[in-house]
Residue frames as a rotation matrix with the C-alpha (Angstrom) as fourth column:
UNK 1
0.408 0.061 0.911 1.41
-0.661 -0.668 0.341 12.50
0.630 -0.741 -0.232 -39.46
UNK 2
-0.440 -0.688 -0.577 3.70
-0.010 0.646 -0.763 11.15
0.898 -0.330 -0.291 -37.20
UNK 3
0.601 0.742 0.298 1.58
-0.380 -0.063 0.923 9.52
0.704 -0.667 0.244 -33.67
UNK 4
-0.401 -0.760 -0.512 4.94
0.387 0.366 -0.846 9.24
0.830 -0.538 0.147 -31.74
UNK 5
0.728 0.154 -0.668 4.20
0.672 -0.354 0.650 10.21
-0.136 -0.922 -0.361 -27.74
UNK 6
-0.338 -0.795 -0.504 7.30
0.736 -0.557 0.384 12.44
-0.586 -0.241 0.774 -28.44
UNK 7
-0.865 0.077 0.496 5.81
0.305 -0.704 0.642 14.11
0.398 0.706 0.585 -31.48
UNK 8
0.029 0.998 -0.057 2.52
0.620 0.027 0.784 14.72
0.784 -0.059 -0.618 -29.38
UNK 9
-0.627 -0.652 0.426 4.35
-0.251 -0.348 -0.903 16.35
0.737 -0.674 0.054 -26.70
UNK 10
0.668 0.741 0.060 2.89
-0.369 0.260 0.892 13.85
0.646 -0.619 0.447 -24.50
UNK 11
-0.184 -0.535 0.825 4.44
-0.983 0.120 -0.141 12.52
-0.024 -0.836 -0.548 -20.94
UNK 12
0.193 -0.319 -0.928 5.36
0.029 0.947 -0.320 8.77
0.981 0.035 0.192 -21.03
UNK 13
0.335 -0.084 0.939 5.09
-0.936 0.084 0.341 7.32
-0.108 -0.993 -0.050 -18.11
UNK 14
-0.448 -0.767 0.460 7.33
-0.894 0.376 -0.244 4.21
0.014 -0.521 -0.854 -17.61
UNK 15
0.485 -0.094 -0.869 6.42
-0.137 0.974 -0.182 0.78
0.864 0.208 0.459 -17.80
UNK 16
-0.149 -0.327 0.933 6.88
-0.945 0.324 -0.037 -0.57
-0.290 -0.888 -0.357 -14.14
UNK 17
-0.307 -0.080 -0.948 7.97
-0.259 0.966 0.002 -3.92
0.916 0.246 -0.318 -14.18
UNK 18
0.550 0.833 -0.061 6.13
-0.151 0.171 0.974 -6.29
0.822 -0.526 0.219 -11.32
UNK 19
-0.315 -0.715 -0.624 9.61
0.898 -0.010 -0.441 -6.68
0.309 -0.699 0.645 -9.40
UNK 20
-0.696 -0.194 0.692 9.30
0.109 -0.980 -0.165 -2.80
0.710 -0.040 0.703 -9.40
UNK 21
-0.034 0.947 0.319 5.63
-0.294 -0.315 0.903 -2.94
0.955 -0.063 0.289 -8.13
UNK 22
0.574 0.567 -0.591 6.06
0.031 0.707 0.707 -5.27
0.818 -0.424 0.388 -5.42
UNK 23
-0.544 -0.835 -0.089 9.30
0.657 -0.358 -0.664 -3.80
0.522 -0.419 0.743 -3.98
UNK 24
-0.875 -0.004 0.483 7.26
-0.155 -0.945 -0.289 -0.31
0.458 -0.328 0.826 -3.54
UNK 25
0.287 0.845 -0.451 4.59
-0.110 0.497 0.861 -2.38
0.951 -0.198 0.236 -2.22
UNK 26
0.116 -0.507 -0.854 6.93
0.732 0.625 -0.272 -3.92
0.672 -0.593 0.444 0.46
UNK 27
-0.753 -0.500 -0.427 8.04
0.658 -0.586 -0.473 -0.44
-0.014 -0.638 0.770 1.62
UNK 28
-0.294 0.675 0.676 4.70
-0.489 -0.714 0.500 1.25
0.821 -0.184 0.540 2.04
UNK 29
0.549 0.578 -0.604 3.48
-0.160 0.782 0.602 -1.88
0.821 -0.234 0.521 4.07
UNK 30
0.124 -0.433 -0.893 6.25
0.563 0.772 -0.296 -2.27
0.817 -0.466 0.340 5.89
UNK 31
-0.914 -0.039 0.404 5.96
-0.280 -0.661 -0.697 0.61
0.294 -0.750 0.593 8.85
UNK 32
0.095 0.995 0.030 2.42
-0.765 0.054 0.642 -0.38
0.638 -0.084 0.766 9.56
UNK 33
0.484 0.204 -0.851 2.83
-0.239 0.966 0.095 -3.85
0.842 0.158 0.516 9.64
UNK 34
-0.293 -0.785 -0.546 6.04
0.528 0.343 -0.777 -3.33
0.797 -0.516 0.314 12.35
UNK 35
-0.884 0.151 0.441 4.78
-0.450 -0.525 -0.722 -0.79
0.123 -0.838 0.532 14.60
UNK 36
-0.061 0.838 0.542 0.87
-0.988 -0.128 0.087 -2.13
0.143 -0.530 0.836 14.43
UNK 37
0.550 0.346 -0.761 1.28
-0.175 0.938 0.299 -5.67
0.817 -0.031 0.576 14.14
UNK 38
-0.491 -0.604 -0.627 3.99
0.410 0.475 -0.779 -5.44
0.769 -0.639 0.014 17.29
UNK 39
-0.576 0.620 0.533 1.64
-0.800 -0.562 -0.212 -2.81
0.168 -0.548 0.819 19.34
UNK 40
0.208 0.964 0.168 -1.52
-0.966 0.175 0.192 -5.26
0.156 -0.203 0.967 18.58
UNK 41
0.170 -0.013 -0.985 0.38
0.163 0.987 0.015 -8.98
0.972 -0.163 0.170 19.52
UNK 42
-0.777 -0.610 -0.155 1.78
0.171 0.032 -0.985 -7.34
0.605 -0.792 0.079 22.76
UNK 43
-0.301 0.903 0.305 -1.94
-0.874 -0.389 0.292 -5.89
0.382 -0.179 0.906 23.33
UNK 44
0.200 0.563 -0.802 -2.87
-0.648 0.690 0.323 -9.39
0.735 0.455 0.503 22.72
UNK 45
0.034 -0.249 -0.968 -0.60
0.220 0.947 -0.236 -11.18
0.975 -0.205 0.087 24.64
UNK 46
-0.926 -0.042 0.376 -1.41
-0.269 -0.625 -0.733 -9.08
0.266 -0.779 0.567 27.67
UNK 47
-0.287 0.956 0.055 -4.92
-0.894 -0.288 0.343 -9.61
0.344 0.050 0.938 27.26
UNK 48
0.551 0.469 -0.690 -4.60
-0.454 0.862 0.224 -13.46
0.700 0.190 0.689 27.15
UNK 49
0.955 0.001 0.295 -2.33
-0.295 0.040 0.955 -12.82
-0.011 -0.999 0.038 30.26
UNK 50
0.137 -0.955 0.263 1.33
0.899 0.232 0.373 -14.06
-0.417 0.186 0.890 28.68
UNK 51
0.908 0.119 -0.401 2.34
-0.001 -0.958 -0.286 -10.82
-0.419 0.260 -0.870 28.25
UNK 52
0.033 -0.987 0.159 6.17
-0.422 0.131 0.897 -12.24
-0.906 -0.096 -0.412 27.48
UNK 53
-0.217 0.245 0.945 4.49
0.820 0.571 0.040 -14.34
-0.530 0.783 -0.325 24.64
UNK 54
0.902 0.330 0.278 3.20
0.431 -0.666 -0.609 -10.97
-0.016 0.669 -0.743 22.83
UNK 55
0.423 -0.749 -0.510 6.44
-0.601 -0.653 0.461 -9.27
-0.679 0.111 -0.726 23.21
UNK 56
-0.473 -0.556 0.683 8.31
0.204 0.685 0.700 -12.16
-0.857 0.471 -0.210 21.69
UNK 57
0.150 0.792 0.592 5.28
0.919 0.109 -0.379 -12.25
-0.364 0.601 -0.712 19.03
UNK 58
0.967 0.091 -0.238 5.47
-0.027 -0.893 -0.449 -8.27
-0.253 0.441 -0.861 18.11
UNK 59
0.101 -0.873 -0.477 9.51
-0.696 -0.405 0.593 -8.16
-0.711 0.272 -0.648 18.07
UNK 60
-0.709 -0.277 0.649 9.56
0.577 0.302 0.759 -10.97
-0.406 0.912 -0.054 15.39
UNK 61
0.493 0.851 0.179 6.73
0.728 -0.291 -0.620 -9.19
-0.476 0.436 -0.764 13.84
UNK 62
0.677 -0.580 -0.453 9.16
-0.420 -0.810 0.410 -6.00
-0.604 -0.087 -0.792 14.07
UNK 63
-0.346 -0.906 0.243 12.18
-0.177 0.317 0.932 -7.80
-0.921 0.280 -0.271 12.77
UNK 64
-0.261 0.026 0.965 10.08
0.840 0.499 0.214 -9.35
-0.476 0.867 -0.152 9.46
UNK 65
0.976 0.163 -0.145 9.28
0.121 -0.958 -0.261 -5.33
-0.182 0.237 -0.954 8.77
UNK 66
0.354 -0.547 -0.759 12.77
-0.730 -0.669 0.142 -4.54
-0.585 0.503 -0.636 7.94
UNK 67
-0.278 -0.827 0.489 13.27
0.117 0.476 0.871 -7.51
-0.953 0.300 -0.036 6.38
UNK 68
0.538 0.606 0.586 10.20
0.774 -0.081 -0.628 -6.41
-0.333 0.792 -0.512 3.98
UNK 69
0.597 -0.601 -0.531 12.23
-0.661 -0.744 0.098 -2.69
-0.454 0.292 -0.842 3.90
UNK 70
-0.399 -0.906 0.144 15.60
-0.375 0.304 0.876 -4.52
-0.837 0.295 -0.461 2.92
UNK 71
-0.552 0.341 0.761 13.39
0.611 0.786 0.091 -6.25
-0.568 0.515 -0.642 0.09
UNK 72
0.215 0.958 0.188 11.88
0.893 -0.116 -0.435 -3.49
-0.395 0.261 -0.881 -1.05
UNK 73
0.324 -0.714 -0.621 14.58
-0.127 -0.683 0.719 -1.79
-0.937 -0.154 -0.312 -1.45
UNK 74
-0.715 -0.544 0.439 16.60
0.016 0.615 0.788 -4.07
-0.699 0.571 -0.431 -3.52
UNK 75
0.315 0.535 0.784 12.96
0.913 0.055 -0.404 -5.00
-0.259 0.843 -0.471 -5.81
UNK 76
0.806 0.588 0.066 12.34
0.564 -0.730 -0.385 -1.25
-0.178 0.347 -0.921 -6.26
UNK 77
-0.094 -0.991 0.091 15.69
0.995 -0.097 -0.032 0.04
0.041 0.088 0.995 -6.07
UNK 78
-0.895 -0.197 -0.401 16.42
0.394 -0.770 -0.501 4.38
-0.210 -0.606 0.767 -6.01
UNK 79
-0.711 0.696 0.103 13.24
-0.279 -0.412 0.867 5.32
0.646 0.588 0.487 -7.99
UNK 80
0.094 0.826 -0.555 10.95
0.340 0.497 0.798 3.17
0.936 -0.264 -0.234 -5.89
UNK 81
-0.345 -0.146 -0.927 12.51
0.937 -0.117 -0.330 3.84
-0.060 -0.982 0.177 -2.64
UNK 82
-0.998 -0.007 -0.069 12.31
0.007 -1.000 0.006 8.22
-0.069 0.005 0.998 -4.05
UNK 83
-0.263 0.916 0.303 8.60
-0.235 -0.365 0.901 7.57
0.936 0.166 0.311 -5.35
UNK 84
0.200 0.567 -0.799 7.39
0.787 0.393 0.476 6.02
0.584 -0.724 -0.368 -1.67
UNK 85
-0.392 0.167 -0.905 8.94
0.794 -0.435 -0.424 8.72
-0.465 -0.885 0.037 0.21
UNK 86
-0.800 0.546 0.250 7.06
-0.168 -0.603 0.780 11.46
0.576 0.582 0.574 -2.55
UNK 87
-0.351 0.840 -0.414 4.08
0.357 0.529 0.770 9.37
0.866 0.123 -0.485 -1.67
UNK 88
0.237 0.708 -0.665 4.28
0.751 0.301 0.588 9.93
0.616 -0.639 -0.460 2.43
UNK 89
-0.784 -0.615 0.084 5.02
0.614 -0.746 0.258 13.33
-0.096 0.254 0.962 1.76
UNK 90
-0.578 0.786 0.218 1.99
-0.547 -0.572 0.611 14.14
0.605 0.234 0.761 -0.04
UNK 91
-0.243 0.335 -0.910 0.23
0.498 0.848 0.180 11.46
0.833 -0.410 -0.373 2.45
UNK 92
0.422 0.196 -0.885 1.11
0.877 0.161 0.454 12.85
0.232 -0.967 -0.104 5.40
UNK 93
0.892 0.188 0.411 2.93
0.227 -0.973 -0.047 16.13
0.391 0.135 -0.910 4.72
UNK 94
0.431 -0.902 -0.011 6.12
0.271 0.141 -0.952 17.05
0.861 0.407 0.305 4.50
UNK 95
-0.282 -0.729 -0.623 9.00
0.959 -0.203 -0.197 18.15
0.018 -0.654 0.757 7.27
UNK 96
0.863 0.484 0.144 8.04
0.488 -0.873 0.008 21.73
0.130 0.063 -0.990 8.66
UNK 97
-0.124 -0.941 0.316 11.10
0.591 -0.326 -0.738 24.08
0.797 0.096 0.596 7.82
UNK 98
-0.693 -0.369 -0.620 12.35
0.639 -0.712 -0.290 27.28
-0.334 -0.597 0.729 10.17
UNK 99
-0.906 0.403 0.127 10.26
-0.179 -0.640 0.747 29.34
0.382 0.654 0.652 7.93
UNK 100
-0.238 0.856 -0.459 6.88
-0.093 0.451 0.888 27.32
0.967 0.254 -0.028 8.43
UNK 101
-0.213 -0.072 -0.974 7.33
0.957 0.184 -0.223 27.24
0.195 -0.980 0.030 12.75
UNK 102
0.718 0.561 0.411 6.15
0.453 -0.826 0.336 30.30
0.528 -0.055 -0.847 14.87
UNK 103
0.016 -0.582 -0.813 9.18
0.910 -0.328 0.252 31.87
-0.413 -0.744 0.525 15.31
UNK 104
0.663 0.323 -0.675 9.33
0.345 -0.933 -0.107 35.65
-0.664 -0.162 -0.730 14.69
UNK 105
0.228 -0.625 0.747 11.21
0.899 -0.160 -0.408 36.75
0.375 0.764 0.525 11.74
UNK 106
-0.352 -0.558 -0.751 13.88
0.634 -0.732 0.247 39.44
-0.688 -0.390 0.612 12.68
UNK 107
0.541 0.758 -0.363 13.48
0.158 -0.516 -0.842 42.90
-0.826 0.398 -0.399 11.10
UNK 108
0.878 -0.121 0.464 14.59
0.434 -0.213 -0.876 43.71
0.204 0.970 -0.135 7.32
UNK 109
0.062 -0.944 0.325 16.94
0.752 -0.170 -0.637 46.60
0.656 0.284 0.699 8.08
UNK 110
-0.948 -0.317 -0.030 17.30
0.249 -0.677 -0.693 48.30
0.199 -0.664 0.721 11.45
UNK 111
-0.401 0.637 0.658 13.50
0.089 -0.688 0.720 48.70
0.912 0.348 0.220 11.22
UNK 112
0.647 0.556 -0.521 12.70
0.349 0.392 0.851 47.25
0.678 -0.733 0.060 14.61
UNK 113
-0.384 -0.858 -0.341 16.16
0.627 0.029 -0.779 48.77
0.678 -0.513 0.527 16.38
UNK 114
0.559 0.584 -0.588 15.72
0.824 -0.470 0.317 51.38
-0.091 -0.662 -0.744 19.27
UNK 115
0.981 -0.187 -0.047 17.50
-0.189 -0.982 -0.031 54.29
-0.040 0.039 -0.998 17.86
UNK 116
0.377 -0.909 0.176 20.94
-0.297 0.061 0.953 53.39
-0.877 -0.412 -0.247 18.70
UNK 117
0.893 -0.414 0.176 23.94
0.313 0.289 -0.905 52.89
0.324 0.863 0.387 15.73
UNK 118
0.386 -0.922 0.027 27.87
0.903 0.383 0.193 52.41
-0.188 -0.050 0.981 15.75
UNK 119
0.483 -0.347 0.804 28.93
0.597 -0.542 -0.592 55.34
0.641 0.765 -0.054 14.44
């Protein structure tokens, strides 16, 4: 009896390699990291009254986020980049279409007209 995964009609998953991992690491991490770590130094540097020192302090904060994106690309490359946005899809839920919004769907065929026709 052959105990291939192919003769089992089982799903193989891939073998991620740790470049792979650490790429798709990089680019979950990085949107957090830029919006809350620049929000919570400017917080900071308000609080401790240099409010010019927290900007400065969040926009490099900001700036080393895309360099993690630009890295995390490159590790993970199109697969990684497709499986993270999958991820904050099912995370957070996808774009709402035309369909899914509360606009009124027109009628089928003439059903809604007021009587009136070309002829």
């Amino acid at each position: 009896m052959d105990k291939t995964p192919t003769a089992r009609n089982e799903i193989v998953k891939p073998k991620r390699s740790l470049r792979f991992k650490i790429g798709v690491f990089l680019l979950i991490v990085n949107m957090p990291f830029g919006y809350g770590g620049g929000a919570l130094s400017s917080a900071i540097g308000v609080k401790i009254g240099q409010p010019a020192l927290g900007v400065g302090v969040g926009f490099g904060i900001y700036i080393i986020s895309w360099i993690m994106l630009g890295l995390g690309i490159l590790m993970a490359g199109p697969d990684g980049v497709q499986l993270v946005k999958d991820l904050r899809k099912k995370w957070f839920g996808g774009k709402k279409s035309l369909s899914d919004s509360a606009v009124p769907e027109m009628p089928a065929d003439n059903e809604g007209s007021r009587g009136t026709t070309l002829e």
